[in-house]
C-alpha positions in Angstrom: 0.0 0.0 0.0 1.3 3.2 -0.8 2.4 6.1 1.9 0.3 9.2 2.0 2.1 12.3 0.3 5.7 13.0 -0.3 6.8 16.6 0.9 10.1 18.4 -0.4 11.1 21.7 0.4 13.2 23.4 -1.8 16.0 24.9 -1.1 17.1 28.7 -1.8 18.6 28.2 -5.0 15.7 25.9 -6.6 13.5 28.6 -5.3 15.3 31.6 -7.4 15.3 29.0 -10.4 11.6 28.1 -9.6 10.7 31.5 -10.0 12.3 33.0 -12.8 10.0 33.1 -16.0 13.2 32.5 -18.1 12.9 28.8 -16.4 10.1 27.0 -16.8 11.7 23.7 -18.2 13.4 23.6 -15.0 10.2 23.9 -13.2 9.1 20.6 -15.6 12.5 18.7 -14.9 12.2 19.5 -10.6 8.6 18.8 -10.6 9.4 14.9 -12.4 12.4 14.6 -10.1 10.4 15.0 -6.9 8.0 12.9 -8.9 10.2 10.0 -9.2 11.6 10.2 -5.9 8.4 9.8 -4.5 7.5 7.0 -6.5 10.7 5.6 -5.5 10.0 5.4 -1.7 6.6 4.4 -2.1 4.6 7.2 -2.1 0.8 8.1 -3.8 1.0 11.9 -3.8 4.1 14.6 -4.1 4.3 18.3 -3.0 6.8 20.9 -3.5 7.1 23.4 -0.7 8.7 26.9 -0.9 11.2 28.7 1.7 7.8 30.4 3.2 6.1 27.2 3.6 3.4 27.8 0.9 2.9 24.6 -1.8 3.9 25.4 -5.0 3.0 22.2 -7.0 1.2 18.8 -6.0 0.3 15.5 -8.0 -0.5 12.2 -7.5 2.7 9.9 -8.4 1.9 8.2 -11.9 2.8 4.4 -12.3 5.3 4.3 -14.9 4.6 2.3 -18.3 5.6 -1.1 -18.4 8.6 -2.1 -20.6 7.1 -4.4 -23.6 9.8 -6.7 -25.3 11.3 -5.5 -28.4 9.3 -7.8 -31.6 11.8 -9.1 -33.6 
């Protein structure tokens, strides 16, 4: 059974990349890294969490595909 929601709080620097507008495929790539390490310790749900304690993005963890053999 799954845990209940993975919490990670960034830290100074990932804020000041989080919030520049110039950024936002780093937004994508942090989100999918706290994403997998979620998934990774077991968790259903993920939630970033700025330097004043407000949530900046939540999800629920998404099962990744299953690998299908190659047809030769």
């Amino acid at each position: 059974m799954a845990k209940g929601i993975w919490r990670y709080t960034m830290t100074a620097q990932e804020q000041k990349l989080w919030e520049s507008t110039e950024l936002k495929g780093w937004r994508v790539a942090m989100e999918a890294y706290v994403e997998d390490e979620a998934r990774e310790r077991g968790f259903a749900k993920y939630a970033i969490i700025n330097r004043a304690n407000a949530v900046v993005a939540e999800n629920t963890v998404k099962a990744l595909p299953t690998p299908q053999p190659a047809a030769t």
